[in-house]
C-alpha positions as a LaTeX table, in Angstrom:
\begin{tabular}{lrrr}
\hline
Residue & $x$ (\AA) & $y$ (\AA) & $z$ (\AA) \\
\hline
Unk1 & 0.00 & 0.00 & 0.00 \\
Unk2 & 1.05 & 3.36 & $-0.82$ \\
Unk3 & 0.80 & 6.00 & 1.79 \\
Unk4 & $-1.93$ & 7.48 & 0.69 \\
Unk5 & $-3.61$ & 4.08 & 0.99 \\
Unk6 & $-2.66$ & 4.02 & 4.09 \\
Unk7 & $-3.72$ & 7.25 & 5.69 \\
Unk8 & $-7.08$ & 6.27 & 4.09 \\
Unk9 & $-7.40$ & 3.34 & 6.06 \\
Unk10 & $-6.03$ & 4.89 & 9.10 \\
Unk11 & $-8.85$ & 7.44 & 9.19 \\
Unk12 & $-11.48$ & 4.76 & 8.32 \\
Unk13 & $-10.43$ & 2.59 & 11.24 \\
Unk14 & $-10.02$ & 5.78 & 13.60 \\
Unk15 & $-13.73$ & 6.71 & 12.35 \\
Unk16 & $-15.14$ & 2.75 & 13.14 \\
Unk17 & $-13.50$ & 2.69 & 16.68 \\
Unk18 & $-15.30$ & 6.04 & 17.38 \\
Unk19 & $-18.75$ & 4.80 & 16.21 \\
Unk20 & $-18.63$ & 2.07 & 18.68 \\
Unk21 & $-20.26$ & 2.18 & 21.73 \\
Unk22 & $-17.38$ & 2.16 & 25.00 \\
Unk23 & $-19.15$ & $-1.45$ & 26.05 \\
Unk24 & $-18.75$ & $-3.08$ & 22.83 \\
Unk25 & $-16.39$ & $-5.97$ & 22.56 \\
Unk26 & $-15.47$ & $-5.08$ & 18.61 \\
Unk27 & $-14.37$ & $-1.76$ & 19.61 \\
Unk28 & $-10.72$ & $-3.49$ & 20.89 \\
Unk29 & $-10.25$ & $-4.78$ & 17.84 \\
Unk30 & $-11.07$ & $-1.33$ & 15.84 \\
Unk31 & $-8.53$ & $-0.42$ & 18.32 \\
Unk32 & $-5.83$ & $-2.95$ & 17.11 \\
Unk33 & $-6.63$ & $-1.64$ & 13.32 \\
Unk34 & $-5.76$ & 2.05 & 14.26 \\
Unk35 & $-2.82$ & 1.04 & 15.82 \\
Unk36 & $-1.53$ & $-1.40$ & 13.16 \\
Unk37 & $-1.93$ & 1.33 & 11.05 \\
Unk38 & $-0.20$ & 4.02 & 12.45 \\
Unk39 & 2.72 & 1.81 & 13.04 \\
Unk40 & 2.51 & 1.06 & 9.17 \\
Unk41 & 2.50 & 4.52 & 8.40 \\
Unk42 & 5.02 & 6.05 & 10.53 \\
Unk43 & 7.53 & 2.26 & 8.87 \\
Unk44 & 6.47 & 4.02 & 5.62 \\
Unk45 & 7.42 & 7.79 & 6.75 \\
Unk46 & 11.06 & 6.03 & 7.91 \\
Unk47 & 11.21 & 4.57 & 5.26 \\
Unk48 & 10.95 & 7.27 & 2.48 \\
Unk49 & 12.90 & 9.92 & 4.85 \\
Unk50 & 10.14 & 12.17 & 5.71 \\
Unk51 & 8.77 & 13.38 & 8.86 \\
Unk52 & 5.52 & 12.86 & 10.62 \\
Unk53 & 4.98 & 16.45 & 10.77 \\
Unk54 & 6.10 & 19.14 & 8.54 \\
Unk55 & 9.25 & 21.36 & 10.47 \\
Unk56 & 8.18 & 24.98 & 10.41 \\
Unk57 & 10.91 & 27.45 & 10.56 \\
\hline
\end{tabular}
C-alpha cells in the first residue's frame, strides 16, 4: 500500500472505533486496526525519509 492508501485506512479505522459504543467488545479490535496502522504509516514515513509532521521554521 502506498501511503496514501494508508492514511485512508487509518482514518477509516479511527472513524469505526469512534462509532462504537465504549461497552462493545469489537471496539478493541477497531482499536488494534488504528494502531496497526499508524505503526505502518510512521515504517512508511522512515522509510521514504520524511517526517511525521512538517518542520516549520
Amino acid at each position: 500500500m502506498d501511503l496514501n492508501q494508508l492514511l485512508f485506512h487509518h482514518q477509516i479505522a479511527l472513524i469505526q472505533y469512534g462509532a462504537r459504543d465504549k461497552d462493545d467488545h469489537e471496539r478493541r479490535s477497531h482499536f488494534d486496526l488504528v494502531r496497526h496502522y499508524q505503526t505502518r504509516i510512521a515504517r512508511l514515513r522512515h522509510d521514504m525519509g520524511v517526517t511525521a509532521y512538517p518542520q516549520w521554521s
